[in-house]
N, C-alpha and C positions, 0 to 999 in steps of 0.2 A: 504494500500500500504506500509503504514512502517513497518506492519507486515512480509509480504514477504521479504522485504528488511535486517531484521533481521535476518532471518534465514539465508541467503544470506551472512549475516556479519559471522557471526558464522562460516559458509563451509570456505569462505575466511581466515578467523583466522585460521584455520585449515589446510587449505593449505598452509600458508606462512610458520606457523611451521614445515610443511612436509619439504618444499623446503629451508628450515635452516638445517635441521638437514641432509643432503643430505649427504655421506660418500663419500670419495676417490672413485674413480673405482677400487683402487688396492682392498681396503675392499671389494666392492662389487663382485668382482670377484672369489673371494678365497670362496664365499659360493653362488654361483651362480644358480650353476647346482642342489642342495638343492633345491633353494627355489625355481626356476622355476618348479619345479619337484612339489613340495607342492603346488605352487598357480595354476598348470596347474588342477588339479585335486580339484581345490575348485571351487565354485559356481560362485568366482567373480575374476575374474582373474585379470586383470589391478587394481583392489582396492587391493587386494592379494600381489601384485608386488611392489606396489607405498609405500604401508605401510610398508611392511619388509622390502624393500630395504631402505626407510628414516631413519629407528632406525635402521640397523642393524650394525651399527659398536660403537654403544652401549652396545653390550653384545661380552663377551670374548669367549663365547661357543655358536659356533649358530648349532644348532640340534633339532630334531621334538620339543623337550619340549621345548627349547628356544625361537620357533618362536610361539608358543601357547600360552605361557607368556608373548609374546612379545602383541601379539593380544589383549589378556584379557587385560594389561596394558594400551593399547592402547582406546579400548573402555570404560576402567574402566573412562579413565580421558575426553571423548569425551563426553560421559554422565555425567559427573559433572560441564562439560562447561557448558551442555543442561540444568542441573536442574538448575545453576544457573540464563542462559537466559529464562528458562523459569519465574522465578520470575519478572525480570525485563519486560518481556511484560505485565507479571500481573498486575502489577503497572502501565503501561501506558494501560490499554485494558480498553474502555469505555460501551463496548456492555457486557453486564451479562451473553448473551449466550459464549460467547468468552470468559471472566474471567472465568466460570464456568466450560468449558470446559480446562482452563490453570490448575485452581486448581486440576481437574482429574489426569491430566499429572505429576502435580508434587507431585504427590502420586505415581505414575506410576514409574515416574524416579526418587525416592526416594528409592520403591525397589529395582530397577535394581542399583542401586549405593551401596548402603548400605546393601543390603542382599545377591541380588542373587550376583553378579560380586564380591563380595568383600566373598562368598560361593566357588563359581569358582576360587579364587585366593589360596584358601584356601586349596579348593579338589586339584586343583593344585600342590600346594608345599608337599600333601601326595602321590601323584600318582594315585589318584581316579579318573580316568580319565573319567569314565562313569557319574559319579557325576559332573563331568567340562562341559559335555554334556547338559547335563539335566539344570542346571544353567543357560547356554550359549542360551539355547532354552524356559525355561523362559524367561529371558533377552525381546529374541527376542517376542513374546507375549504379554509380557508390554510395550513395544515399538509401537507396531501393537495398541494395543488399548488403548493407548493413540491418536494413529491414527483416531483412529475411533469418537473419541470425537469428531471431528471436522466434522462428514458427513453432522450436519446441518447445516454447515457454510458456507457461500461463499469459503472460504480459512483457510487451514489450515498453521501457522506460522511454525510449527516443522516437515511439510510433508518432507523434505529433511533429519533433522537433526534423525530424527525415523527411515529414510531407511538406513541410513549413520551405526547408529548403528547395526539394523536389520541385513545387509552387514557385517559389522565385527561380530558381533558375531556366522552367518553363517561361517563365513573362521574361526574361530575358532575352532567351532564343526568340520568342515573340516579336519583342520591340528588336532586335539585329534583325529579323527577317525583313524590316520593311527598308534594313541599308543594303542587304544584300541584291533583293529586291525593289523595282521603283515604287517609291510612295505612292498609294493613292489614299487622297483622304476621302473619309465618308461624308455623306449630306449627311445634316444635323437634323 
């Protein structure tokens, strides 16, 4: 039970940070129509919305690449929360299949921290946008089976925190799809 409760803390911390970092409505306004345009056409709409709209009077230039960067950024450090909690229940997990299955993960989201996201960040800043794809869909893979580690278990502690990622890394590959591809915006 204080397994779940953990991961539960994590989404929480996560949220409050959202709801800190909440911009002016004037900010949000003046790039509105943008990003509703991006997140309507991504896989997760209201996560799409919540995320950009929290950071976006953080960056001085908000446009497809901005909000891409913004994302990868975003997940870069939501997965370094993860790898961190995930240590920390290792240290309290009694059952070996549970530990064993923690240690998987944090091989898991070692990659996705250190390789692939911080690859993506990289392909990023050259405009390899196809390469930011491929990364971002990694990402989501090591995340899924790190998932998977836990099918023998009663409960998995990171099933929130792996979809959470999962989710953003999909609005990613989302908003890169329309550099790779020519924009077309939608009618409002």
């Amino acid at each position: 039970m204080i397994l779940i409760r953990s991961s539960n803390i994590v989404l929480l911390y996560l949220a409050i940070l959202l709801a800190l970092f909440v911009p002016p409505s004037q900010s949000i306004l003046s790039h509105t129509s943008l990003l509703e345009q991006i997140c309507r056409q991504s896989p997760h709409y209201h996560l799409c919305v919540i995320t950009l709209r929290s950071s976006i009077h953080h960056r001085s230039k908000e446009d497809i690449v901005g909000f891409a960067r913004l994302t990868l950024e975003i997940v870069n450090a939501n997965a370094t929360i993860t790898l961190e909690h995930i240590d920390k229940i290792c240290m309290q997990a009694g059952n070996p299949k549970l530990k064993k299955a923690l240690k998987n993960c944090n091989v898991s989201y070692n990659m996705i921290v250190k390789v692939h996201l911080q690859e993506a960040l990289n392909a990023m800043n050259k405009g390899d946008y196809k390469d930011v794809q491929q990364k971002a869909y990694v990402a989501i893979l090591e995340a899924e089976s790190c998932n998977n580690k836990f099918k023998n278990l009663p409960t998995s502690p990171l099933r929130d925190t792996n979809r959470y990622v999962q989710n953003l890394c999909s609005i990613t590959m989302s908003i890169v799809d329309k550099l790779v591809q020519p924009y077309q915006p939608t009618s409002i």
